[in-house]
N, C-alpha and C positions, 0 to 999 in steps of 0.2 A: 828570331835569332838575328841580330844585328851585328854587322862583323865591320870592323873598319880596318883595311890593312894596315900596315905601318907605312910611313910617309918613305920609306926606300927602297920601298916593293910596289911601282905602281904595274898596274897592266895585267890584262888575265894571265899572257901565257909567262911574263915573270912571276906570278902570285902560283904559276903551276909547277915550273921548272927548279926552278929557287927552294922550296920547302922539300921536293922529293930529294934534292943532290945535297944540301948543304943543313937544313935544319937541324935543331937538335931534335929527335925524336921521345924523350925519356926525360924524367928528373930526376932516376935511380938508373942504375945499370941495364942495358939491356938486356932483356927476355933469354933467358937460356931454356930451351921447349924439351920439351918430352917428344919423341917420334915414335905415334902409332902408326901399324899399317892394316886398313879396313878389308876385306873381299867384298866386291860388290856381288850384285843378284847376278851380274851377266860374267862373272867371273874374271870381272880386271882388278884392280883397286884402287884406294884411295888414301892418300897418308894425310894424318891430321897430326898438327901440332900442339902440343897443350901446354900448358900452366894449369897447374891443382889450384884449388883454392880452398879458402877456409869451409869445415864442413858445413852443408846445409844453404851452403851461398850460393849467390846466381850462378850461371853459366853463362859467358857470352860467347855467341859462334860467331864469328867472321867469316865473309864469303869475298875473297879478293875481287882483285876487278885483272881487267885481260893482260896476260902473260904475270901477272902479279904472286905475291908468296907468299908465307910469313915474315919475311924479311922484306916486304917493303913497308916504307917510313910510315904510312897510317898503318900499318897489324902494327907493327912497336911502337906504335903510339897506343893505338889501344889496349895493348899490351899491357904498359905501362900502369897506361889508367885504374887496368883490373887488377893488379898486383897491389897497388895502393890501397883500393877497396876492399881488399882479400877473396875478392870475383875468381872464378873458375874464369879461362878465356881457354877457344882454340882454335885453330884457322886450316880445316880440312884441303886440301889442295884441289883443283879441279883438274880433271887429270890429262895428264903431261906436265903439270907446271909446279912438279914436288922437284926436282931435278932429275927425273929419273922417265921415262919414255913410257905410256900405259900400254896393256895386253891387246885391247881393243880395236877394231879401227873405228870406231869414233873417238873425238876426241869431246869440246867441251862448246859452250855458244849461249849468246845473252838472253837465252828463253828457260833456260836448262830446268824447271822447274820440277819434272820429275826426280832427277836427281838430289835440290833441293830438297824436298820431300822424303826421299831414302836417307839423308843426313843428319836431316833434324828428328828423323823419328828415333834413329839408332841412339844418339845424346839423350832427347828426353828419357830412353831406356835403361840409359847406363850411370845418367845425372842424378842425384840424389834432392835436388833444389830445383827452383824455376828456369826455365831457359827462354834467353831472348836473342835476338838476329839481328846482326848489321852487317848492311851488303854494300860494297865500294864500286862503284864504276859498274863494270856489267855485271857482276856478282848481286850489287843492290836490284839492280831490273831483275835478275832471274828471282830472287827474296820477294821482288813486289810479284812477279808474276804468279807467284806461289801462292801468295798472301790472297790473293785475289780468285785464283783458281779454287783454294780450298774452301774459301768461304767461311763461314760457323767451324767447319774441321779443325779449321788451324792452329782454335783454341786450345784444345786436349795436344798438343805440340809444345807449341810457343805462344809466349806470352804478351810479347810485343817485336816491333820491326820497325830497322831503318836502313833507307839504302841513301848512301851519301856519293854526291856528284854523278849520279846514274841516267845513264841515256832513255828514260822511258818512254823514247817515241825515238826508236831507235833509226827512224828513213831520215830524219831529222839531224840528227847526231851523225850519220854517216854523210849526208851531205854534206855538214861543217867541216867534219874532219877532213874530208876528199881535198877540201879548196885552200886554193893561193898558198899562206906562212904555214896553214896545219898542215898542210898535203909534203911540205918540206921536212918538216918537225916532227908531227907525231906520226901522223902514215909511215914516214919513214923505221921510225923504232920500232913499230910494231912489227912490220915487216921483218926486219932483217934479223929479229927472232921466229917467228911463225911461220916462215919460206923454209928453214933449216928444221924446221920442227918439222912440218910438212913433208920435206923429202925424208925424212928419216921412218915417218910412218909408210912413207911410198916403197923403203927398202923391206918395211916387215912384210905391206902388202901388197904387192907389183900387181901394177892394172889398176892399183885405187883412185886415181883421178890421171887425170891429162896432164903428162908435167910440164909440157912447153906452156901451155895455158896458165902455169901457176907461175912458170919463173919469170913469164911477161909480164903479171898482175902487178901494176903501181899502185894499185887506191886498195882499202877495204872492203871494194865495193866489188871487183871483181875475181878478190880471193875467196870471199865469200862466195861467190858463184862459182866457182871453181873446187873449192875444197868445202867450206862450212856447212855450205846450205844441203849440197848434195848428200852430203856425209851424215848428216841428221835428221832425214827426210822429208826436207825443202826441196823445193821443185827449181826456187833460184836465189839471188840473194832478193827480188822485192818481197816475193812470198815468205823467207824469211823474214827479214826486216819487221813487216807487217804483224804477221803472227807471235812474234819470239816477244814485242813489245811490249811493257807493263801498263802503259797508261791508259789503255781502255778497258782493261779492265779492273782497276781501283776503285771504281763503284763496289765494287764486290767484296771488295776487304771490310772484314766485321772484326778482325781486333786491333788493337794499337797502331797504330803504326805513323811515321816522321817519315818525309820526305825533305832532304837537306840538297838542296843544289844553287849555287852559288851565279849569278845572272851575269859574271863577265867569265863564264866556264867557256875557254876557245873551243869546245868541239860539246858542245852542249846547250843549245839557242837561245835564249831568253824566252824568245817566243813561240818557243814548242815545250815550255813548263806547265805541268798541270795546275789548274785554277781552281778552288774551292769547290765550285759546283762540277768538277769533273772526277769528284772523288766523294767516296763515301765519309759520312761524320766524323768515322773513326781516325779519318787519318789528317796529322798536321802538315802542314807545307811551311817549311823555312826556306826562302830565298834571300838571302843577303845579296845587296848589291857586287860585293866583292870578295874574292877567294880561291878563284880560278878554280882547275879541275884539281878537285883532292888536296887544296893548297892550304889555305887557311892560316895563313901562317903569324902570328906573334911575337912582339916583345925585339929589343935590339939585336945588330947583328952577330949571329948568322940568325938569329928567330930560331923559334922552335915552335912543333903542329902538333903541343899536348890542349891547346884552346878547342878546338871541336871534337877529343873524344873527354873532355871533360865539361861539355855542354850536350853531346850527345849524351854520355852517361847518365849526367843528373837525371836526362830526361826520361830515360828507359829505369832508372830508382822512384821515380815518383811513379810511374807504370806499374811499380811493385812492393809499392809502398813501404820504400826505403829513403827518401829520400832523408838527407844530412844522416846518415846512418852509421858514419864514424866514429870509430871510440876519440875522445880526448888525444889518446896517445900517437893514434893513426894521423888527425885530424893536425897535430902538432908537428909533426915529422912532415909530412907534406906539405905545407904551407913554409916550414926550412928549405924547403929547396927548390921552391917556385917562385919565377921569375911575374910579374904582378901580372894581368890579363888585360889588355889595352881593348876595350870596346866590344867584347864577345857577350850575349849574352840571349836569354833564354825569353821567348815571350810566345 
């Protein structure tokens, strides 16, 4: 996958900021979902959002990335993309982040793989057609961690997987984010959702973490230590970090699977990307030079970020031996209302 931004978007963290605020997301109207609400094993839930699709067609599940929904700008891009294709798409919430506060006190974190696992099995059960995975940001690490965990299993599930801009060496990705422009930027965003989230769970369960300790926490590093790690039974955030991570064990994945991460991603290293021989056969690596985190963006301004889920997609149709599987009429209509593709492309 070779990606060349556009010449007005230079820089990762403008190639990150810029397609999530301002892109167009869609070349048809935006996604209007169906809202299911799941009961998990441990008696919280989980709401997923859906788009039907034409009988007998894929399913794509989407697994956000942190503090993420169906409403941010990659689900409606993907969205998009499946709606074109006549794809079933749905984007399960991980919980706290449907806008509604989960039963539990735990909450969600980038290893999450059993959960994973409870999600995808539910879909293949109720899907009528093949089902495939892509995981965005930590959503993609807990998809690999899964993929990797299950081994040969994951076949009789899903059929292929990708996690796109995913931190899978997550000690890695925490340090980037910690430092200098990130540490002002995105540490900051994330926080001053997660801190409000946190204390809100502290009101259902008083005594659940140390609150002075969480309202001091600046970095990721020591909200994790304070609230994530403890809460999911990590001993600290390194022991998380460590453990929660996909990339050691990707050796281990035996079906499909793409790894899409973008080498000027500001909270994502270049040089903590996994390398061919640090992964099993099965799985591809696209690293484009440029695209920032979750950014990817195309085409004059404002751009639009339908370029990487319709480079992901091809890719997970030929996984299924669909690929060019549009009718004429599909294949017409869409190309009316697409802006040309400047340098994206699939190899």
């Amino acid at each position: 996958m070779n990606h060349a931004a556009p010449w007005w978007l230079p820089g990762g963290n403008l190639q990150t900021i810029w397609p999530a605020l301002y892109a167009r997301r869609a070349y048809g109207a935006l996604p209007q979902y169906r809202r299911e609400r799941w009961t998990t094993p441990d008696q919280d839930f989980v709401d997923v959002d859906w788009l039907e699709g034409s009988p007998g067609r894929p399913l794509i599940v989407l697994f956000h990335g942190l503090e993420g929904s169906s409403r941010s700008h990659y689900a409606e891009a993907f969205a998009d993309f499946a709606q074109e294709h006549g794809y079933g798409f749905a984007v399960p919430h991980f919980r706290g982040c449907s806008g509604e506060l989960n039963l539990q006190p735990r909450a969600y974190h980038s290893g999450d793989y059993e959960e994973i696992d409870w999600i995808l099995r539910r879909f293949k059960a109720v899907h009528g057609g093949p089902v495939v995975a892509v995981g965005v940001s930590l959503g993609g690490n807990a998809l690999m961690r899964w993929a990797g965990e299950m081994g040969t299993e994951a076949a009789r599930v899903c059929a292929a997987v990708v996690s796109v801009s995913s931190p899978l060496d997550l000690a890695a990705s925490g340090w980037a984010i910690g430092r200098g422009l990130n540490r002002h930027i995105y540490t900051r965003m994330f926080l001053n959702t997660m801190k409000p989230k946190a204390m809100r769970k502290l009101a259902q369960f008083p005594g659940l973490f140390d609150v002075k300790a969480l309202m001091s926490a600046r970095d990721l590093y020591d909200f994790d230590n304070v609230f994530t790690a403890p809460l999911h039974g990590f001993s600290n955030t390194e022991d998380y970090w460590r453990r929660a991570s996909a990339k050691p064990g990707m050796k281990s994945i035996r079906i499909a699977a793409l790894a899409v991460n973008a080498r000027n991603d500001p909270f994502v290293p270049a040089w903590s990307l996994p390398q061919q021989h640090e992964v099993s056969p099965t799985v591809a690596l696209w690293q484009p030079g440029h695209g920032g985190h979750v950014g990817f963006a195309q085409g004059r301004l404002p751009g639009h970020v339908r370029a990487l889920p319709d480079a992901v997609g091809n890719w997970l149709a030929e996984q299924l031996g669909l690929a060019n599987d549009m009718t004429p009429e599909q294949d017409e209509k869409s190309a009316a209302g697409k802006p040309p593709a400047q340098g994206l492309q699939a190899s």
